[in-house]
N, C-alpha and C positions, 0 to 999 in steps of 0.2 A: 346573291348567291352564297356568300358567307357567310350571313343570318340564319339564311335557312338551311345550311350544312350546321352549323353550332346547333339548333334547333334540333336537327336531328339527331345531332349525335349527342343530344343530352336525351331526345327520346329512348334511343338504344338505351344508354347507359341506364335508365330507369326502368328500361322492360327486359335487357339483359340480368341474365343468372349471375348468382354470385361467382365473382372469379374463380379460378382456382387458386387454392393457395386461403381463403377467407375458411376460418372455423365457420362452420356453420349458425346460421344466428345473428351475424355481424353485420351482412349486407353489404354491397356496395352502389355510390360510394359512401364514406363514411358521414356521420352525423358533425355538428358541431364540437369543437375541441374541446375534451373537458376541462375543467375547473384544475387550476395547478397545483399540485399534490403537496397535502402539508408534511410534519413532521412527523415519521413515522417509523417503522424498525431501522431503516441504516442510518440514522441521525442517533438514535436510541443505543443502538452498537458503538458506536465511535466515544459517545460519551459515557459510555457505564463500561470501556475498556479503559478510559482513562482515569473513572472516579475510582472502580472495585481497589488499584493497588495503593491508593492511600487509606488501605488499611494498616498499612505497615507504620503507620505514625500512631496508631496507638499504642497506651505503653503497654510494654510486655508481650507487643504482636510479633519481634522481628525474629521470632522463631517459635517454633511450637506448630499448634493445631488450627489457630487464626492465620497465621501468616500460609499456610499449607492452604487452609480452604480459599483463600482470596485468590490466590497462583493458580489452585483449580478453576475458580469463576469467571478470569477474565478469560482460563482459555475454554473454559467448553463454554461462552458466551456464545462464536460461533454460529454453534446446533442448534444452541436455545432457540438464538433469534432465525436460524432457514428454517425449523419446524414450524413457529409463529409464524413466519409470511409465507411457507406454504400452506397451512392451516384457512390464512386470510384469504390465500390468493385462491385456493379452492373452492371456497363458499364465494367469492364475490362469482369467477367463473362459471359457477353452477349457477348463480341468478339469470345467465343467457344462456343456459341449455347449450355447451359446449358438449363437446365428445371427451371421453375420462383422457384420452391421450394431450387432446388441447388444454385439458386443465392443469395439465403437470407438466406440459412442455412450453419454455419457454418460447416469446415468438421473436426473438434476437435473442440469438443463441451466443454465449462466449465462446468463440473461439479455443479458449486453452481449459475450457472445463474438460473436454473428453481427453485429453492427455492427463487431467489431474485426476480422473475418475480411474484413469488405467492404474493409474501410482498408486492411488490409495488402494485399490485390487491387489497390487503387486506386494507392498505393504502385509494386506491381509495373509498374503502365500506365507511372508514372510516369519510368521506367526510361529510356525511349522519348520521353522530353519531349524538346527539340530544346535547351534553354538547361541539359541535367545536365550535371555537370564532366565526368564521367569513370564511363564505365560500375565499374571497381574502387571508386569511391568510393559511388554508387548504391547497388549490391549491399549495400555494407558498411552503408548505411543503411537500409533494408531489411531487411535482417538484424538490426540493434540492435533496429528498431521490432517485430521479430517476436519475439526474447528480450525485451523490455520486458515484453511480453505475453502469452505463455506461459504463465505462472499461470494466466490467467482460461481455459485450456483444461484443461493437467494437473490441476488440482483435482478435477476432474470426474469423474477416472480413479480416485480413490481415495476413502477412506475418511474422514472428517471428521465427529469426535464431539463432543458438547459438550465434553469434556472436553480434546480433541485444539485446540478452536480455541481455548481459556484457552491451551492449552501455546503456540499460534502466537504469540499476543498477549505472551505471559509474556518469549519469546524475540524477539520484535522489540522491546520493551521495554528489556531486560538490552542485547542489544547497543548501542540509541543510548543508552540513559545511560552505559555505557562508553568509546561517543563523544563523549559530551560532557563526562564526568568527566575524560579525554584531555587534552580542549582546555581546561578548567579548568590541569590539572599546566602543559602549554606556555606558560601565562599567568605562572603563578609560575614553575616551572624551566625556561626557553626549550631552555637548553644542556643538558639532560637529555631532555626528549622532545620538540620539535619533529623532524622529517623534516631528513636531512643538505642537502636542498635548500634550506630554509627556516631553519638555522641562523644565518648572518651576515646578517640583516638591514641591516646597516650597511651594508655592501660597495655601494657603487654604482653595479656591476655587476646586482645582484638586484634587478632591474627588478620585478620579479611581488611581490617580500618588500614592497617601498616601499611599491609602489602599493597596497598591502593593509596597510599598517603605523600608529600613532598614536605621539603623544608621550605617556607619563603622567606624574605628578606629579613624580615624581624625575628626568625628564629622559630615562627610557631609553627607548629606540624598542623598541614592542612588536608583534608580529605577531597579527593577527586568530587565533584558534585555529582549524588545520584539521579539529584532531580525527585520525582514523586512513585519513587521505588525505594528498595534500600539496597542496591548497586552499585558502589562506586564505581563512578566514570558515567553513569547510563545517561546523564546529562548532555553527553558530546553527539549520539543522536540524534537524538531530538533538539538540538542546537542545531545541525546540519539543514534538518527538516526545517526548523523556525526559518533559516538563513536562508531558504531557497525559496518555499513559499511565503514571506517574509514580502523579500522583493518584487517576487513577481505581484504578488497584493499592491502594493505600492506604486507600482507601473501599467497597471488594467485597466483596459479602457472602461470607460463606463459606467467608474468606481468614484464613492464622495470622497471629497478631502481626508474626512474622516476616518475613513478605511485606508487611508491610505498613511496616514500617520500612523495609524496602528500596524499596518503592514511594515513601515518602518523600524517601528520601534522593537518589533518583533523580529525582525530580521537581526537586530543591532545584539538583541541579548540574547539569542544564538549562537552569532560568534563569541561571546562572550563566553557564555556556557563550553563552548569549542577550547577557546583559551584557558579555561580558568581548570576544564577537565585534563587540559595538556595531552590529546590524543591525536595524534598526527594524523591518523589514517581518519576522522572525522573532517579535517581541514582539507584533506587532499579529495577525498568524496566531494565535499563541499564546492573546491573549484573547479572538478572534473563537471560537474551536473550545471552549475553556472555557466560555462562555456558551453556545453549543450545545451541549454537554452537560448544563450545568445545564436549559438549554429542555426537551430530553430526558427527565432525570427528572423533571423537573417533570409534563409528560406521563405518565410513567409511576407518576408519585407514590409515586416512592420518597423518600420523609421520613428516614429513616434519612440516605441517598445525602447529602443535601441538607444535613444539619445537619452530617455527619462532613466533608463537602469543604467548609464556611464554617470551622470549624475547621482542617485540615490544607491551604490555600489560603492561611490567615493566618498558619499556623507558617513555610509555607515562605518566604511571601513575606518574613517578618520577618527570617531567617534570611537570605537573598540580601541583605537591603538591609544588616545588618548587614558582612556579608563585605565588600560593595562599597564603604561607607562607609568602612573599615579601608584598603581596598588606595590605592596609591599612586596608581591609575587612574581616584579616583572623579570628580573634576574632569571629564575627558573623556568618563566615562559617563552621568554625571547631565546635560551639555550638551547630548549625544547624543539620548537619549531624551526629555528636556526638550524639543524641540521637536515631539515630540506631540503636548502640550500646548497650548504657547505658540501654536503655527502651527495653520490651516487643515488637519488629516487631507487631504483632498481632494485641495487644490491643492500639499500637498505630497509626495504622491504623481506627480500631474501632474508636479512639476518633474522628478521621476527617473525613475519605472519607468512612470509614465502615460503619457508619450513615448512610448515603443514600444509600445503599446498602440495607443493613437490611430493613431499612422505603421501599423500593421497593417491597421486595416480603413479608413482613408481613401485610404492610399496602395497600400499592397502589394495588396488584395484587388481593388484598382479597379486597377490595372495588371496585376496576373497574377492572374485569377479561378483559372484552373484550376493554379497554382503553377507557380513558376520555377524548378525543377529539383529532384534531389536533389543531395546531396552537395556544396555549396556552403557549408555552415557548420561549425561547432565542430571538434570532436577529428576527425571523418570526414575532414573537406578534410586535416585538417594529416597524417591518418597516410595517407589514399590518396588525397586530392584531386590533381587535375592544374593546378599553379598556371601554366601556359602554354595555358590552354585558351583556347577563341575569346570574342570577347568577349560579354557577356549571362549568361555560365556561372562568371564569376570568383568570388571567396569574399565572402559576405554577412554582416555581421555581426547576430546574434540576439543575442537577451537575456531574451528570454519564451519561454513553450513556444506561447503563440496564433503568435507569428512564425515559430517553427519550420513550427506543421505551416501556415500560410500559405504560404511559402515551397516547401515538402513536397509538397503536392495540394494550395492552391489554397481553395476553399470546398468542394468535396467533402469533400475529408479534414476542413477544420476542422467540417464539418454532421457526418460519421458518429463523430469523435472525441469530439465534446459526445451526441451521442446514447449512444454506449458508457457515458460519466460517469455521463450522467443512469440509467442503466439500471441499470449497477452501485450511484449513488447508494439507488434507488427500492427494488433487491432486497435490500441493506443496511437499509433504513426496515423493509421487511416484514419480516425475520427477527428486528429489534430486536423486533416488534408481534406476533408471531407464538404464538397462543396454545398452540401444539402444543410448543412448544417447551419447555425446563428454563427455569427462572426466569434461573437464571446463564448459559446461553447469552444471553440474549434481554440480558440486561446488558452482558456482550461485543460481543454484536452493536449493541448503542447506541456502546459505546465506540470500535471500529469504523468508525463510522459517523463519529463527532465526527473521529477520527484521518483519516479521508480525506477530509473537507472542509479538512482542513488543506492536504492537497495540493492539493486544487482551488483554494482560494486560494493557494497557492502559486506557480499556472500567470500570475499576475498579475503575478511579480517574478523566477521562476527558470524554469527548462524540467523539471521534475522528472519528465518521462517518459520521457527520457532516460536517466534516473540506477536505481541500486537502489530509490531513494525510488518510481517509479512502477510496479516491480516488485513493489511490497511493498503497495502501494494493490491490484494486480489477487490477488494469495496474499490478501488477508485477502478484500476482498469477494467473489472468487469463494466462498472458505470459511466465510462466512455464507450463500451461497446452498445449499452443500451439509451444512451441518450439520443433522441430526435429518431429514433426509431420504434416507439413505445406509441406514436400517433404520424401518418397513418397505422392503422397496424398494419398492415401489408403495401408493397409497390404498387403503383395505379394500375389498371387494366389496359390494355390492348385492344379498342372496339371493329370488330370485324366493318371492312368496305361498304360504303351505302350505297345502296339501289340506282343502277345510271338514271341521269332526269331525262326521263321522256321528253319534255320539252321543250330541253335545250340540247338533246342527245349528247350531251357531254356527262361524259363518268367523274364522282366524286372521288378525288384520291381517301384513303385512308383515313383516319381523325383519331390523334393518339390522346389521350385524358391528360391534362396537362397534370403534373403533380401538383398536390396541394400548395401552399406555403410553409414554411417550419417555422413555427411560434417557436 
């Protein structure tokens, strides 16, 4: 009897219509799994956002008209790359005679695009604000915010396998601990790899070098490490980043020795990078998103996870304190971070970055609800701002990403911007919990998760949406929304009740399609 219910109900399913919910063309149920997607535009993205800014090491780039167009390359990369894989993704779906709607609509949908879509709408009103500098400068911010976020669209378009989103992780990984291992070498051989800009820190001229600069123990003035920018400090970052996927590399299941000493070692010159930049709010990120991952497994009860990162937590950390203790700098770094300690966390936050926090929603949002123009702050004002403009429209200085988008749209923008977060945040939780999923996806997808809460605390001390860094928040969590759901392309069907057996006058219950497996 079972035989012959199985029997029929794979008759159904082959002379039943395509479900609903199946583009047309697709059939069900589906064909054999394809072939695992190679290297392709979001591996392409990650690495030509991290090669374009070492154009600043050549000489005479760290200002001028080179150093401007590289600033523009990495950020309108973006567009570049969603026009390319929609361009691909359209011609590949027009090979099976889809409907124009199916070809441009993703089939797992991100969650937090349609809040980012309404921003970057509300953005464009913003255009139109009567206190914006300079329509050129507007546009131009508008456009960054719309490459910023571009991920969380193109992802959509393509293919994202469990094993494709480890590569994502693997490769944002590799590159910021390159970045930070960078700003390690500029610590010890300044006149070797620091950016031609940032070489004579002495010169009393290098206004930017100073003001970013420490005494260490032997008296020489040392520069914050930019890492593969010409930033001082921009190493402490991407140190945070090395230091968190770092370890979790190192403790994955699944993973060779190999990769695991690299995860290591990557993790080790992050904190390094963290130490050597002297940025508190990188260290405090750092072990707020550590303990959220540990919460995590904990959660997920991985025991394994837990005992290998209490170990490989304790090498590294051994291993930093050791180097730091050696270097000539440790006087000023143990002071440094020594008042994390000694002082009030809270209030001493408050004295620095909690400032403009507060000045955000007591001042700014109570003065300008609906925002005071664009193009009024950072890099935008200085490359297209209009520094003669009328008065109310002149350049503002930021320092958080909450003042940006205050500044930007007002409470609108900051209400749909925290919506997007939480959205992204929540469809990141799910895919970590997500029982359909590979084990190691759903591990990635925790780590993931921890990795972009960094950036959310992040948005407390820097403007990180602005940067690659919030480029690389929208490619990873749109890519947990579309991993293991890119094959089947839809949920199995529902086959209606089979015919009672004459027979045996017993009626067949139901027969639901069992899901596939998830490679």
């Amino acid at each position: 009897m079972g035989g012959e219910a199985s029997v029929q109900a794979g008759e159904c399913g082959q002379g039943r219509a395509t479900p609903r919910g199946v583009p047309p063309g697709w059939g069900w149920p589906p064909g054999p799994k394809p072939p695992e997607p190679g290297w392709g535009g979001l591996e392409a993205f990650v690495l030509l956002q991290f090669l374009i800014p070492a154009v600043v090491f050549w000489p005479g780039a760290g200002a001028g008209a080179l150093r401007m167009a590289s600033r523009a390359a990495v950020f309108g990369l973006g567009l570049v790359v969603w026009v390319a894989v929609a361009w691909a993704a359209s011609g590949a779906v027009a090979r099976r005679r889809l409907s124009w709607r199916a070809r441009w609509q993703p089939s797992s949908p991100f969650p937090a695009r349609h809040w980012l879509l309404a921003s970057l709408v509300w953005q464009l009103v913003m255009v139109l604000h009567p206190t914006t500098n300079s329509l050129a400068s507007a546009l131009a911010s508008v456009t960054l915010a719309a490459s910023v976020a571009a991920p969380a669209f193109f992802v959509g378009l393509v293919e994202v396998t469990p094993a494709r989103l480890k590569r994502l992780v693997l490769l944002v990984f590799v590159t910021q601990a390159f970045h930070a291992g960078l700003g390690v070498a500029q610590v010890a051989r300044p006149e070797l790899f620091l950016p031609p800009s940032l070489k004579h820190p002495e010169n009393p001229r290098d206004l930017i070098a100073k003001a970013y600069a420490y005494v260490d123990g032997s008296g020489r003035l040392v520069v914050r490490p930019p890492g593969l920018s010409d930033q001082p400090g921009a190493a402490s970052a991407t140190g945070a980043s090395a230091g968190l996927l770092g370890m979790a590399l190192a403790v994955a299941p699944g993973v060779a020795w190999g990769w695991r000493l690299v995860g290591l070692s990557g993790a080790a010159l992050g904190l390094l990078a963290i130490s050597f930049s002297m940025v508190r709010a990188a260290l405090a990120v750092e072990l707020f998103c550590l303990a959220a991952l540990v919460g995590l497994w904990i959660l997920q009860r991985r025991i394994r996870q837990l005992v290998a990162f209490g170990g490989v937590a304790g090498f590294a950390a051994l291993g930093v304190l050791t180097v730091v203790l050696a270097s000539p700098a440790r006087g000023a770094i143990l002071e440094r971070f020594g008042s994390l300690v000694r002082d009030d966390p809270s209030k001493l936050y408050q004295e620095h970055r909690g400032r403009f926090l507060t000045h955000t929603f007591e001042t700014m949002l109570v003065e300008m609800p609906l925002g005071g123009g664009l193009g009024r702050w950072g890099m935008i004002h200085v490359y297209f701002g209009n520094p003669n403009s009328l008065s109310g429209s002149e350049q503002y200085w930021v320092e958080i990403q909450w003042s940006a988008w205050a500044l930007d749209g007002g409470w609108p923008l900051v209400i749909l911007m925290t919506a997007a977060l939480g959205a992204a945040v929540r469809s990141t939780w799910r895919a970590a919990h997500d029982p359909l999923l590979e084990d190691p996806a759903r591990y990635w997808s925790g780590v993931i998760l921890a990795w972009n809460l960094s950036v959310l605390a992040l948005t407390l001390s820097y403007v990180p949406f602005v940067s690659p860094m919030g480029a690389h928040f929208w490619l990873l969590a749109a890519s947990c929304a579309r991993c293991g759901r890119t094959w089947p392309p839809v949920p199995p069907p529902t086959f209606p009740p089979l015919a009672a057996n004459s027979t045996a006058g017993v009626a067949t219950a139901p027969v639901t399609a069992a899901p596939p497996q998830n490679q």
